[in-house]
N, C-alpha and C positions, 0 to 999 in steps of 0.2 A: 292053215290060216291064210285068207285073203291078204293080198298086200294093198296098200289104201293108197289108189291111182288116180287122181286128182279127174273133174269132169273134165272133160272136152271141151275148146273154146267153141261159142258159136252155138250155144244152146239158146234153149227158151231164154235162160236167165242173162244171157247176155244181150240177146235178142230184145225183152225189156227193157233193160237197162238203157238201151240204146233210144227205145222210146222215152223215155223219161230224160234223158238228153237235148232229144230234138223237140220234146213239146217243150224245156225251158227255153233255148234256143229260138225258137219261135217265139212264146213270149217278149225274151229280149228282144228281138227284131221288131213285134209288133206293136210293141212299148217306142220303141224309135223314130218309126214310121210313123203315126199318131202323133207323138210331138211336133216331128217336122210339118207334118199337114197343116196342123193347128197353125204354128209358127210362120207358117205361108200362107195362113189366111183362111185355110179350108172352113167348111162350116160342118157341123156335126152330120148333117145328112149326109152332105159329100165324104164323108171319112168310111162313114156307116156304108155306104153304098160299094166302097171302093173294096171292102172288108164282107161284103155279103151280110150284114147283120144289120140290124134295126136302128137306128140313133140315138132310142132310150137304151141299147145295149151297150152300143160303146162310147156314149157318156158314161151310164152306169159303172163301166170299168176301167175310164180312161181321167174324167175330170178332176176327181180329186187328184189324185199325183200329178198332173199340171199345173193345178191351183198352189199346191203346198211348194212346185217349183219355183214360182212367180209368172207363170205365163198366162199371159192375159187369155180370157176366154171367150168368142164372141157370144153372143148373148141370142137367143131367135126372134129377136124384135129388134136389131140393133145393129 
């Protein structure tokens, strides 16, 4: 009979794990980052730009949870 020797730290599976850590991590960060812009004034281009992504992107996944915050949002006519 085999005796049942627990894996080895440092595998794949931790190796994941680890990813799935640091992309919430990020999230959180990028969630914070975003508000303060806004909160300083920034305009959707400028956030989007600073981020590499589009500004229909990170409206898309930014304004609503600022809006339900109460933080005013500037407007692109405005």
């Amino acid at each position: 009979m085999t005796p049942n020797i627990p894996p080895a730290t440092g595998g794949p599976a931790d190796g994941l794990a680890s990813v799935v850590a640091l992309r919430a991590l990020a999230d959180q960060l990028e969630d914070a980052e975003v508000e303060r812009a806004v909160r300083d004034g920034w305009s959707w281009p400028q956030v989007a730009q600073a981020l590499g992504v589009t500004r229909q992107a990170v409206h898309k996944k930014h304004a609503r949870r600022l809006a339900a915050a109460g933080i005013e949002l500037r407007r692109r006519n405005g």
